[in-house]
C-alpha positions as CSV (number, residue, x, y, z in Angstrom):
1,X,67.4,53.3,162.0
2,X,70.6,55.3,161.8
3,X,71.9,56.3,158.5
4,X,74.4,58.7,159.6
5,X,78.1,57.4,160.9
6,X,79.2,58.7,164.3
7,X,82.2,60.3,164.5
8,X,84.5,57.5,164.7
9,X,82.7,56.2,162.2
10,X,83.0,58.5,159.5
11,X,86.6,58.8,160.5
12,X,87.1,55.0,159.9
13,X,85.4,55.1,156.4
14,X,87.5,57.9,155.5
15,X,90.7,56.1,156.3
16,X,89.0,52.8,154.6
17,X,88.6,55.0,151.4
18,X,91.5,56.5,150.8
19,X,93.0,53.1,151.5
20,X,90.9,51.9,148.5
21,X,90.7,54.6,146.3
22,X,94.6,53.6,146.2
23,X,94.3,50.0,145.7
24,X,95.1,48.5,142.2
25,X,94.4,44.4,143.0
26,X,95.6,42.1,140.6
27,X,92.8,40.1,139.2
28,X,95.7,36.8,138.9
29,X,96.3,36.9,142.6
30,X,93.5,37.1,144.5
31,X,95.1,36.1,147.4
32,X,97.8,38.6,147.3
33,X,94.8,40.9,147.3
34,X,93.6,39.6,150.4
35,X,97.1,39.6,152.4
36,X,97.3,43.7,151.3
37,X,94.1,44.5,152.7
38,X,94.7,42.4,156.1
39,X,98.4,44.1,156.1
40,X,96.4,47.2,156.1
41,X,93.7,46.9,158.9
42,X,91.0,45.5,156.5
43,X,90.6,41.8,156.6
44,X,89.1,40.7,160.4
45,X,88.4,43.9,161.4
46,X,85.8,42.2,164.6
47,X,88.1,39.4,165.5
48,X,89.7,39.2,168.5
49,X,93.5,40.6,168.3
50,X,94.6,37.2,169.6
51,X,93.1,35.5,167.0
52,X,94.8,37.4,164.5
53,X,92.4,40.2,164.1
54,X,92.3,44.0,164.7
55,X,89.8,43.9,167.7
56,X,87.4,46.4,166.4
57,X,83.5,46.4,165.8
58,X,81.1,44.8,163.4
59,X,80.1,48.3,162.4
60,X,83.9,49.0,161.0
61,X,84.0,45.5,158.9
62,X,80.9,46.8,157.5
63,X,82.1,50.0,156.6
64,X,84.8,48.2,155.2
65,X,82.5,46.0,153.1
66,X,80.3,49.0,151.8
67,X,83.2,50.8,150.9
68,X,84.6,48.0,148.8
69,X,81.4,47.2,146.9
70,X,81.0,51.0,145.9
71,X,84.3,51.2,144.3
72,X,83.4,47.7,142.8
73,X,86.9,46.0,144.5
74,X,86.9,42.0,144.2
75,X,85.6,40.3,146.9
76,X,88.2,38.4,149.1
77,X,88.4,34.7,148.4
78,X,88.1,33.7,151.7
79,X,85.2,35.2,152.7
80,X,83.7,31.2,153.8
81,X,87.1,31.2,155.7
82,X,86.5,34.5,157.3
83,X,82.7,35.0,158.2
84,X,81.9,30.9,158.6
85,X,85.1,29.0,159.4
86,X,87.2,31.0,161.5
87,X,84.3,32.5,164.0
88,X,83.8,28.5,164.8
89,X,87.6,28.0,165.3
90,X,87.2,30.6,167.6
91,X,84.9,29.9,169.6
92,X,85.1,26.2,169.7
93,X,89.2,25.8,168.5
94,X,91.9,24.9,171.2
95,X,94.6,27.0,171.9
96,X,96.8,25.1,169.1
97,X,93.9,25.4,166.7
98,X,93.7,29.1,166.7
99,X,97.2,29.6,166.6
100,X,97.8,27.1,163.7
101,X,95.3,28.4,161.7
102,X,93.6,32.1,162.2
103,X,96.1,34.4,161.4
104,X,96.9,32.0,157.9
105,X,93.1,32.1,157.1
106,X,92.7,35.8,157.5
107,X,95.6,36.4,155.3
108,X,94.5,33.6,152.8
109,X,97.9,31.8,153.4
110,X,95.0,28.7,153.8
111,X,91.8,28.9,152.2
112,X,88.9,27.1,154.1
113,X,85.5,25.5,152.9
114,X,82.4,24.5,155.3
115,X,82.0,20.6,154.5
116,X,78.0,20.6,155.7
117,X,75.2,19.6,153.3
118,X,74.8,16.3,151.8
119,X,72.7,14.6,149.1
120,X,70.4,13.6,151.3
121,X,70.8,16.8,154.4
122,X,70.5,19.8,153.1
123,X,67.8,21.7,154.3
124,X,67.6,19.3,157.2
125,X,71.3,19.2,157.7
126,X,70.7,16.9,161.0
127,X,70.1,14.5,158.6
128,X,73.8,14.1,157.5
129,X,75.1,10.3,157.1
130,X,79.0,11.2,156.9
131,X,80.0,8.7,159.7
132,X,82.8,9.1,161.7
133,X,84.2,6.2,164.2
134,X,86.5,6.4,166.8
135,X,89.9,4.4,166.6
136,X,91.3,2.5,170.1
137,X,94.3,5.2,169.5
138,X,92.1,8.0,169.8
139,X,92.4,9.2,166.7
140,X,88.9,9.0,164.0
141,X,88.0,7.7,160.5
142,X,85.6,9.6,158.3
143,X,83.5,8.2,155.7
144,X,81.2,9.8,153.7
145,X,79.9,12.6,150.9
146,X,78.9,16.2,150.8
147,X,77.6,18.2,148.2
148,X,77.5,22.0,147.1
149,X,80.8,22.4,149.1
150,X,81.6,25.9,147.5
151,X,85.8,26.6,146.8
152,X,86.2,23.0,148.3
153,X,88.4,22.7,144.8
154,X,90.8,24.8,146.2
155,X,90.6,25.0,149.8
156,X,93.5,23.7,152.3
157,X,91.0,23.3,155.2
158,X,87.5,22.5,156.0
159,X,85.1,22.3,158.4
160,X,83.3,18.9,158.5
161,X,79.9,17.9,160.3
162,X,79.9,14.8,160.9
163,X,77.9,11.9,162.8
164,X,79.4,9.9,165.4
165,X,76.2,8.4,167.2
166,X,73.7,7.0,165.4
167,X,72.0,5.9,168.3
168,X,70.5,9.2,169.5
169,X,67.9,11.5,168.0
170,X,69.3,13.3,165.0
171,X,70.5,16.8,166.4
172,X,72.6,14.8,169.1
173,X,75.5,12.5,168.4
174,X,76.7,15.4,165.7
175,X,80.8,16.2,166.0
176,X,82.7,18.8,164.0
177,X,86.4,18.7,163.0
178,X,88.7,20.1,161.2
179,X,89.7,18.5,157.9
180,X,93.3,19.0,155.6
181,X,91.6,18.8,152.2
182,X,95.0,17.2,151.0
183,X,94.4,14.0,153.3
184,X,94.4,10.6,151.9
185,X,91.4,9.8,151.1
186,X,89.5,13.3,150.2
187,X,88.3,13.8,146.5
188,X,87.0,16.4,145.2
189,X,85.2,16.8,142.2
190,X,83.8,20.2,140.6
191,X,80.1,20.5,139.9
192,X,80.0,22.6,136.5
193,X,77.6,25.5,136.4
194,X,74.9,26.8,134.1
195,X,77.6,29.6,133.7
196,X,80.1,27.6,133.1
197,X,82.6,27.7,136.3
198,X,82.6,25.1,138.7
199,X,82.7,27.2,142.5
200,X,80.5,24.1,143.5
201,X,81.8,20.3,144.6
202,X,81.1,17.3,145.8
203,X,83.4,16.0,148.2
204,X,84.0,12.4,149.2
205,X,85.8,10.6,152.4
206,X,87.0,7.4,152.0
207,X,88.4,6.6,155.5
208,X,90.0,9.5,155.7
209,X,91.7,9.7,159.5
210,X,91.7,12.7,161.3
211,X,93.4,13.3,164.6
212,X,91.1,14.0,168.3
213,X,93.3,17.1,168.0
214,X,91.6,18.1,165.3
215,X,88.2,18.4,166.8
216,X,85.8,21.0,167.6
217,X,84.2,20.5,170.8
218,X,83.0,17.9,172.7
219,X,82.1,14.8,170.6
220,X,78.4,13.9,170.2
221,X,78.2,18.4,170.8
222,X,78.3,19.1,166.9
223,X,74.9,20.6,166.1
224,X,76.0,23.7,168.9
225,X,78.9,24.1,167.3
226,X,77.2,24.0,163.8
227,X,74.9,26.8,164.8
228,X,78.0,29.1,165.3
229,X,78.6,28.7,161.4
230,X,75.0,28.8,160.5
231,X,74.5,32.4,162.3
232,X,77.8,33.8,161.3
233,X,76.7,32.8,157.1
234,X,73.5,34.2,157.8
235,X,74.9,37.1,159.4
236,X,77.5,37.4,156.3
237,X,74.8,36.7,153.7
238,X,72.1,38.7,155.5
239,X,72.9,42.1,154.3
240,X,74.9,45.2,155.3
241,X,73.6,47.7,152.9
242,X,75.7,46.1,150.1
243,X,73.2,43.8,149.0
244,X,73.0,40.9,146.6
245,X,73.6,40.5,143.4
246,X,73.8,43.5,140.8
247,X,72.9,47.1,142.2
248,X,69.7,48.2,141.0
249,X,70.8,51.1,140.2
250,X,73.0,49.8,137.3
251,X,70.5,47.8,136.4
252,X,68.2,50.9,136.0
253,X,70.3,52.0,133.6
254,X,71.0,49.3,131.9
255,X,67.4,49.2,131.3
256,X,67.2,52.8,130.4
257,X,69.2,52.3,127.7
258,X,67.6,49.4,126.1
259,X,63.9,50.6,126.2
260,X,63.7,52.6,122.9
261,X,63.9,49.1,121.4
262,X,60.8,47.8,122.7
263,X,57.6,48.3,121.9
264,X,55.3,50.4,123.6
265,X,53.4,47.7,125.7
266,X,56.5,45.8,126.8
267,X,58.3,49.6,128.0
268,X,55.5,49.7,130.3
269,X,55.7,45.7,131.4
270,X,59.5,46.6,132.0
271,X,59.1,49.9,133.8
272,X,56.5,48.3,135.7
273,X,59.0,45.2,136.9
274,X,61.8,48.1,137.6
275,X,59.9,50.0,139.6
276,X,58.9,46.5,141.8
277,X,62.0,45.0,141.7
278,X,63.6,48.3,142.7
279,X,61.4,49.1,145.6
280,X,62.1,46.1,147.0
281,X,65.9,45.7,146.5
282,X,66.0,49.2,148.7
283,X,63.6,47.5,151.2
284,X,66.4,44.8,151.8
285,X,69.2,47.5,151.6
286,X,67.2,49.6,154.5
287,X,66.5,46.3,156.5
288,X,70.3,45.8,156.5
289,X,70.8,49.4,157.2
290,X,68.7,48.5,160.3
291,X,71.0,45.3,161.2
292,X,74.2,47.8,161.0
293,X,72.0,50.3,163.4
294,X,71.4,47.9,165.8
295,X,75.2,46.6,165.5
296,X,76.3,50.3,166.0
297,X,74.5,50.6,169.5
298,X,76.0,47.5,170.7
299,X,73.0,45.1,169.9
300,X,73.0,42.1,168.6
301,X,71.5,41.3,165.6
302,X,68.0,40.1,165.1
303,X,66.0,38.5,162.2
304,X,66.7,40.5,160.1
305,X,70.0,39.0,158.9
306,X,67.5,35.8,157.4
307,X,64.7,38.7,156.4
308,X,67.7,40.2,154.3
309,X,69.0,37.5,152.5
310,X,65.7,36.0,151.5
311,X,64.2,39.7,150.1
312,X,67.6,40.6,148.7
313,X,67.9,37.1,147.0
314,X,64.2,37.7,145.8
315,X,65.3,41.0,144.4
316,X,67.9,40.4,143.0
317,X,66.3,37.5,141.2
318,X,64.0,39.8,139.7
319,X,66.1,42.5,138.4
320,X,68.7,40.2,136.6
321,X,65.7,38.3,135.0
322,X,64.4,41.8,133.9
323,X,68.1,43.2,132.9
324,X,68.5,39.9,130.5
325,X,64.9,40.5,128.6
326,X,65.6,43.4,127.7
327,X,68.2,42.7,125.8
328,X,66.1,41.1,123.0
329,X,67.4,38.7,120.7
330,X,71.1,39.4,122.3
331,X,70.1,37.3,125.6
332,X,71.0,34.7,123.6
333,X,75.0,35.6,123.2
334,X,76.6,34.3,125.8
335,X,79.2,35.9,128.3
336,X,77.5,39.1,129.1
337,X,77.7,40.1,132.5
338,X,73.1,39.6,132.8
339,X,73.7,36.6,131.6
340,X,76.2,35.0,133.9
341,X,74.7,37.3,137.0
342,X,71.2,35.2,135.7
343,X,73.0,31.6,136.1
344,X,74.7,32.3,139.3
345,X,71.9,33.8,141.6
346,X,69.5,31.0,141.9
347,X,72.4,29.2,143.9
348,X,72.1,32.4,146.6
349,X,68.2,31.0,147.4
350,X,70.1,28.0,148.2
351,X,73.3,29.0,150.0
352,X,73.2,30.3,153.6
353,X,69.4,28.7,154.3
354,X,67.4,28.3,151.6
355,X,64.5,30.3,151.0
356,X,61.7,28.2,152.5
357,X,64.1,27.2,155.7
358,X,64.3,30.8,155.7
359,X,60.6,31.5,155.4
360,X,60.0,28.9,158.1
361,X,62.9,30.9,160.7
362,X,60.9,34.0,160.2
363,X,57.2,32.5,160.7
364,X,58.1,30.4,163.7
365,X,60.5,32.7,165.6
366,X,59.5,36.4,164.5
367,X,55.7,36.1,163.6
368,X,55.5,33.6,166.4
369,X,53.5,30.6,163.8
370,X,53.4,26.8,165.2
371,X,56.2,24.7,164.5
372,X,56.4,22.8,161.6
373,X,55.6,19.1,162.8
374,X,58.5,16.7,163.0
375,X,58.0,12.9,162.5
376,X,61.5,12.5,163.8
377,X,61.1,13.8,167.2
378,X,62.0,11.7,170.0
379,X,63.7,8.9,168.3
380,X,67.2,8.1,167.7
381,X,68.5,9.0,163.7
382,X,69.0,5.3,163.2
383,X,65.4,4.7,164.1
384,X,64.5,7.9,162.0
385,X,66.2,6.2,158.6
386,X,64.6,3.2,159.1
């Protein structure tokens, strides 16, 4: 593990800061926010320059990324767009596709949404039911539901797994397309929070038709091209040394300055859960220091993108819980910033893999365990269903 920058490196991140340090984004316009940095260099800093991007290196957009969170900058609000959405249009999009629709999506011109999970696929997403049938002209209808489609409220595009033959074992007869969330057809409705906002929807397809032209790769081909957006979200989830959730070290001094209210046996319970919680937040900041090493010297990436996002979900968990007991009888006042970091984490052991898929990625392909078994295997999905 490399914790220094080489020299191009620190010669990026000083450009990157001063860039920030400057930057006054306007809370109101977060897309504005996200058409400034990408004006400036910021915003697809990997992609190919052909599709809209600056051509550079995974090590720079994560400088980029660590550089943002210490100064505390809002996130961009296309991040699904940018590290799920667009690195499947690219390497499964036409020629029409990528020009139609990269440069827009890194600028936030379009904001996207990833149309996967359903009521009854989540963690198995091969299970997915959303059917969609082929028209004499060509041309397909979609009908369907998914669930926990974050932003899909105010996304213009989508990416939408779909099945097209039932007749095949579940991982085959998948196809992906592209999807205008404005169609006829497409409703949307918000899921409400235990915080109160509504990032989550359900999203329903009532015949909705969507043009060949609009696919992404070869029909019946959909779980490869799903795989592309399931290792670049746990890639963008996994870690960069920013971490998840609230940095432990503000929540260390949030805690600091609550303890002289507690008594003596519960200041030893909450020192005792700092110190844990703490240890292991910088356990997944170091295992995503070691991902950005690896990146650095050309690698790819290996297991520890889904090591990182389970430990750092874990973590983070932990010290929210701890930041929000400390504050006594107050926990129960609402809009404080424990309180609403408390309501939103739990959705992050969910997002991206949740944390047993995860756990069953790392015992099957690091620690080399058996595979789980599959009652499924060998039989076509309709068989599967009953």
């Amino acid at each position: 593990m490399d914790f220094d920058d080489t020299p191009d490196e620190a010669a990026w991140r000083t450009r990157v800061r001063a860039f920030l340090e400057q930057s006054r984004p306007d809370p109101d316009d977060p897309r504005g926010w996200q058409a400034a940095l990408y004006e400036a260099g910021f915003v697809g800093v990997a992609w190919p320059v052909e599709a809209g991007g600056r051509g550079g290196t995974l090590m720079q957009q994560a400088i980029v990324d660590q550089e943002m969170a210490r100064l505390g900058l809002p996130a961009l609000i296309n991040l699904i767009g940018i590290g799920m959405c667009g690195p499947t249009v690219i390497m499964h999009g036409s020629a029409d596709q990528k020009s139609r629709y990269l440069q827009r999506l890194l600028r936030a011109d379009d904001l996207w949404c990833q149309l996967f999970s359903e009521p009854e696929a989540g963690s198995d997403l091969a299970a997915l039911r959303t059917r969609a049938v082929r028209e004499p002209g060509g041309g397909w209808r979609i009908t369907g539901q998914k669930v926990w489609t974050t932003l899909a409220h105010l996304a213009d595009y989508g990416i939408l797994l779909t099945r097209t033959d039932p007749g095949v074992p579940k991982h085959r007869g998948l196809t992906m397309f592209v999807v205008d969330m404005s169609a006829p057809g497409v409703t949307v409705r918000p899921l409400r929070q235990m915080n109160g906002d509504a990032h989550f929807n359900e999203v329903f397809f009532d015949d909705v038709a969507i043009p060949d032209s609009e696919r992404l790769g070869e029909p019946g081909d959909g779980w490869r091209v799903a795989l592309t957006t399931l290792m670049s979200e746990r890639l963008s989830l996994g870690g960069g040394g920013t971490g998840i959730g609230p940095k432990p070290e503000a929540v260390a001094r949030h805690v600091a300055a609550h303890l002289g209210a507690l008594s003596a046996d519960r200041q030893a319970l909450a020192r005792q859960q700092l110190g844990r919680g703490y240890v292991a937040a910088l356990g997944a900041r170091y295992t995503g220091y070691r991902q950005l090493s690896r990146i650095s010297r050309g690698e790819l990436p290996g297991p520890e993108a889904s090591a990182g996002k389970l430990s750092g979900t874990r973590s983070a968990r932990d010290l929210t819980d701890l930041a929000v007991r400390v504050l006594g009888e107050d926990a129960r006042v609402a809009g404080d910033i424990w309180q609403n970091a408390q309501a939103v984490l739990p959705g992050m052991a969910i997002a991206g893999g949740s944390d047993q898929v995860l756990r069953n990625i790392i015992g099957e392909r690091v620690l080399g365990l058996p595979a789980e078994p599959r009652a499924d295997k060998g039989v076509t999905f309709r068989e599967s269903i009953g």
